[in-house]
C-alpha positions as CSV (number, residue, x, y, z in Angstrom):
1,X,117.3,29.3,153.0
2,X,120.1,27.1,152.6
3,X,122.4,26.8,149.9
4,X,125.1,24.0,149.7
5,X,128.1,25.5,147.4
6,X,130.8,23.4,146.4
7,X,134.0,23.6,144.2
8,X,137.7,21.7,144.3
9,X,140.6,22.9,142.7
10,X,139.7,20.8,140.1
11,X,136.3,22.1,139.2
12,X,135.9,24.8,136.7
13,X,132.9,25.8,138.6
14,X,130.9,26.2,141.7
15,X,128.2,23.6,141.6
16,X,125.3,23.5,144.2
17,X,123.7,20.7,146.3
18,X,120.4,19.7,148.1
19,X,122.6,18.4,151.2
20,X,125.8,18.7,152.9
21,X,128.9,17.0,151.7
22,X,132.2,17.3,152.9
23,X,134.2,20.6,151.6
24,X,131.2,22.5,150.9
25,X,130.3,25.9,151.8
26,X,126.9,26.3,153.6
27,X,125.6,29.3,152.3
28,X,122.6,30.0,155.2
29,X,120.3,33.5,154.7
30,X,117.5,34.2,157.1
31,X,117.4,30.7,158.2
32,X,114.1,29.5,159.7
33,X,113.9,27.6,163.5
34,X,113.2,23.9,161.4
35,X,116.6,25.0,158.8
36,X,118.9,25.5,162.3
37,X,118.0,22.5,164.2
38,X,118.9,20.7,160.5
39,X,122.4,23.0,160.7
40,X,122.6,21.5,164.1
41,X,122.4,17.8,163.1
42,X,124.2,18.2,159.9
43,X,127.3,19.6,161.3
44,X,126.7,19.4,164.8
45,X,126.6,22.7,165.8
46,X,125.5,25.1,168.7
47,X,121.9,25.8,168.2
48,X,122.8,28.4,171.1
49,X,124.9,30.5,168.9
50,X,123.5,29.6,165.5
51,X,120.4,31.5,167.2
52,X,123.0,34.3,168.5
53,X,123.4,35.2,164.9
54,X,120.0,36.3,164.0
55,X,120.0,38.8,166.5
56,X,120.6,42.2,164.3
57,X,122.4,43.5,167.4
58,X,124.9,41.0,167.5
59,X,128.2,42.3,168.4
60,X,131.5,40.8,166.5
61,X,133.3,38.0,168.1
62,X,134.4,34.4,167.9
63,X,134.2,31.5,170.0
64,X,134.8,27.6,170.0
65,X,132.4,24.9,170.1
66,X,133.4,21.3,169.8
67,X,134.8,20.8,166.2
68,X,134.2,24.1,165.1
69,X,135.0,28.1,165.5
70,X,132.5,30.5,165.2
71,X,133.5,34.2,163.9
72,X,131.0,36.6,164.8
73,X,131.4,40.3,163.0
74,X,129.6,42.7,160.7
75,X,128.9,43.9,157.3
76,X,127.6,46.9,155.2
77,X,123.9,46.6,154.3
78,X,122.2,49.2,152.3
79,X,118.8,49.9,154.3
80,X,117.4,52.1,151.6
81,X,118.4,54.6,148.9
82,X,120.0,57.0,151.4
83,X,120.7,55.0,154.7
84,X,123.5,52.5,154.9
85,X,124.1,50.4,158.1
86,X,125.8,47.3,159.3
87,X,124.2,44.0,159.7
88,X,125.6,40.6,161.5
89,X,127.1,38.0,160.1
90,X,128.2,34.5,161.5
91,X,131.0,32.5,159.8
92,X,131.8,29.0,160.8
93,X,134.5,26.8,159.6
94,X,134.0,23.4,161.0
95,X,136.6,19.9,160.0
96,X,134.8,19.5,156.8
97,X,132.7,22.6,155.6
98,X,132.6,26.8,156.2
99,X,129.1,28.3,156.6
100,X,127.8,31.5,156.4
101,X,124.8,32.9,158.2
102,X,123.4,36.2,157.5
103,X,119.6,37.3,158.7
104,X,119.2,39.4,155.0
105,X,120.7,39.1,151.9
106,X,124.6,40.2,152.0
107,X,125.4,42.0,148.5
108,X,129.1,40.8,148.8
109,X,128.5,37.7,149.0
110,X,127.1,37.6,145.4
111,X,130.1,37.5,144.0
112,X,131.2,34.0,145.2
113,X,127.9,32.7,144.4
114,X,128.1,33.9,140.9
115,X,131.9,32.5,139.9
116,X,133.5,36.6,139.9
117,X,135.1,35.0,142.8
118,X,137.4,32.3,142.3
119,X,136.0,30.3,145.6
120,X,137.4,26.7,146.3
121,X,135.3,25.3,149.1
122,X,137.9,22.6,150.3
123,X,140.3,24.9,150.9
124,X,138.6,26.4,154.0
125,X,140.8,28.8,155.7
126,X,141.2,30.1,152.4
127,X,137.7,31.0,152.1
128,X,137.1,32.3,155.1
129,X,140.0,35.0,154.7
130,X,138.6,35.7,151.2
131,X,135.0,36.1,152.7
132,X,136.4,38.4,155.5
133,X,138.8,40.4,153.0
134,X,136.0,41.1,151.0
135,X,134.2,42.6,153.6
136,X,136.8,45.0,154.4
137,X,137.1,46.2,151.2
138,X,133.5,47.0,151.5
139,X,133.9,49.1,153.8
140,X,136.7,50.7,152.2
141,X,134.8,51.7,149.2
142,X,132.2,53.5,151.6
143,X,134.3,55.4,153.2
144,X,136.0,56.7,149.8
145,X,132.4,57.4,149.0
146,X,132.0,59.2,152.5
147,X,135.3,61.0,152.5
148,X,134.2,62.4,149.2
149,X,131.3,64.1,150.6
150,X,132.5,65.0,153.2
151,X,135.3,66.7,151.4
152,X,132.8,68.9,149.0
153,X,130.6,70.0,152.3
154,X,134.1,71.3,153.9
155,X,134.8,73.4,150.7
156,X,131.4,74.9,150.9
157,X,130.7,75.5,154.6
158,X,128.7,79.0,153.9
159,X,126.4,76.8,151.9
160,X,125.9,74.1,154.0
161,X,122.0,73.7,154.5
162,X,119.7,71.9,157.0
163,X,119.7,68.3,154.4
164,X,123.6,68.5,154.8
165,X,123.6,68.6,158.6
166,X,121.4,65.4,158.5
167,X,123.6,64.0,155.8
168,X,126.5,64.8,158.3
169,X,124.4,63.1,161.2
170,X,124.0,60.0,158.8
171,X,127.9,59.7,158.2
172,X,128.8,60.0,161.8
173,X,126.0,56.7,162.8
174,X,127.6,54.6,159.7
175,X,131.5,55.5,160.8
176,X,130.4,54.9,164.2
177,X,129.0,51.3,163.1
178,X,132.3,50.2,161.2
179,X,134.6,51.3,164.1
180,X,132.2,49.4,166.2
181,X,133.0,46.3,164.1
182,X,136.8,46.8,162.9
183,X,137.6,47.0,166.2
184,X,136.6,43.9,167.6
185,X,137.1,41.7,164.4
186,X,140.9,43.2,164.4
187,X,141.1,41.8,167.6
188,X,140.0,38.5,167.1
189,X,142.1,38.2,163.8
190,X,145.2,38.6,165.8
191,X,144.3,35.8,168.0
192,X,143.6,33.9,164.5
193,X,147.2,34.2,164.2
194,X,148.2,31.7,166.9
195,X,147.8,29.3,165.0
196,X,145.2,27.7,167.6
197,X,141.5,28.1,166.0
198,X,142.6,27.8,162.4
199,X,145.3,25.7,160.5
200,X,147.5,28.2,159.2
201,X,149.9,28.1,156.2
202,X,152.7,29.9,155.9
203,X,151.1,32.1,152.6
204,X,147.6,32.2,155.5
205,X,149.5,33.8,157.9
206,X,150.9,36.8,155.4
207,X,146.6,36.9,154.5
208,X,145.7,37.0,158.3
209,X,148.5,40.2,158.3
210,X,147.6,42.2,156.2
211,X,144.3,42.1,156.7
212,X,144.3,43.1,160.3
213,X,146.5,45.5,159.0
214,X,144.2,46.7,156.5
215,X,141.2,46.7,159.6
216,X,142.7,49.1,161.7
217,X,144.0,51.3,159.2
218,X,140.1,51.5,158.3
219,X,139.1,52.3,162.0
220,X,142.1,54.7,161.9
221,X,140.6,56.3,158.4
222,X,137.0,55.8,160.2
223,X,138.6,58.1,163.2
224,X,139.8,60.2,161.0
225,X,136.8,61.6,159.1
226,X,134.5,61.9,162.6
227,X,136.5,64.6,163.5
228,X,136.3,65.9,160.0
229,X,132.6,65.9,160.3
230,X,133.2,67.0,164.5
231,X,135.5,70.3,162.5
232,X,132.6,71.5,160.1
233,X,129.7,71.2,162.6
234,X,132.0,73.4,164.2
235,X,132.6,75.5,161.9
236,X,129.5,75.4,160.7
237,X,127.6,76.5,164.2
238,X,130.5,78.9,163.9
239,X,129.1,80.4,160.8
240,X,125.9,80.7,162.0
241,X,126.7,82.7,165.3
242,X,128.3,85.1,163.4
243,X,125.8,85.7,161.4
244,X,123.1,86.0,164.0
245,X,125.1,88.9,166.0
246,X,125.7,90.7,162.8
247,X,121.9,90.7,162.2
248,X,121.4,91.4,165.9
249,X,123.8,94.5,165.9
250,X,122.0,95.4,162.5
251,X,118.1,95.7,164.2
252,X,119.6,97.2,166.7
253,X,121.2,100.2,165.3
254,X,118.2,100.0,162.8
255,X,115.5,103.3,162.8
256,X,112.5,100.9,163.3
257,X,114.4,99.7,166.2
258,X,115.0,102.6,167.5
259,X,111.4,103.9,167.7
260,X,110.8,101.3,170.5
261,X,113.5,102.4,172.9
């Protein structure tokens, strides 16, 4: 599906659109073969890596193609109730418009459809830095929610059960995922700050900044809580050792044990 957002600083809201028109934002979610070829003569883009971006496995990353520059990274997707992952998502800001591509419905993005966010479409770079901020604070939010837990299974390590140690398992695959992603995009961003794949103002460049600041003090954070989770495994197996020889030394000094000798 296609969506064709548009605002100017003028317009007290976002308005939507049947076609492209200069200054919008192309909002694309799991686009069909027939709606890319139309990306591809509307904007006149790479079918090559418009198709790149509906792989799930897509790694983040950022290229140039004629006109436009295409910013590969990821975000948080809830899978179900209990599992949370990260899913692709290709941004492209072109002369004229920004697009968005994601292959399932990105919550975050909600909130620029819906007016909580203040989104001007003309002012591209803009956009795009608000679109990628927003995903980091995203992720910051789940790892407050993932340091929390973690924090209560650490003060509780005697009572740590088998659903924990899964729990545990499920933290280290999501932290895994964002450092996966941080890492890369931070790279990328600092090359954003040349200057040479996006016009840059002066108030842009503070934006670009502090959020590639903000990126690697989540992988750092992200870092920081695997070897948390590393610590109480430890401790945990720790636990149970000790508990196993003292039953061990216990049958063996016990008198049904000894009948058998």
């Amino acid at each position: 599906m296609i969506t064709y957002h548009f605002r100017t600083i003028k317009d007290e809201r976002l308005q939507t659109f049947p076609e492209p028109r200069p200054g919008v934002w192309a909002d694309v979610v799991e686009p069909t073969p027939e709606e890319l070829d139309a990306l591809v003569i509307y904007f006149g883009l790479d079918r090559g890596i418009l198709h790149d971006a509906t792989d799930f496995f897509e790694v983040p990353r950022f290229e140039r193609s004629g006109s436009a520059v295409y910013f590969f990274t990821r975000y948080l997707l809830d899978s179900d109730v209990e599992h949370v992952d990260t899913a692709p998502i290709l941004l492209v800001v072109g002369e004229s418009f920004v697009l968005t591509l994601t292959i399932a419905a990105a919550p975050f993005l909600a909130s620029f459809r819906e007016g909580s966010k203040h989104v001007i479409t003309t002012q591209k770079t803009k956009l795009f830095l608000e679109l990628m901020t927003t995903i980091a604070d995203e992720y910051a939010r789940e790892l407050t929610q993932i340091r929390r837990g973690i924090n209560r299974m650490r003060g509780q390590l005697r009572k740590i059960r088998n659903k924990n140690i899964e729990r545990l398992v499920e933290y280290e695959n999501v932290l895994n995922d964002i450092v996966d992603s941080l890492v890369p995009t931070s790279a990328w961003l600092s090359q954003v700050l040349t200057g040479n794949y996006l016009q840059l103002f002066k108030e842009d460049v503070a934006l670009v900044e502090d959020l590639t600041i903000a990126n690697n003090q989540l992988v750092g954070s992200s870092t920081s809580l695997l070897k948390a989770i590393q610590n109480i495994r430890a401790a945990h197996e720790s636990i149970l050792t000790s508990n196993l020889n003292v039953t061990i030394r216990m049958l063996q000094h016990s008198p049904f044990c000894s009948r058998f000798r």
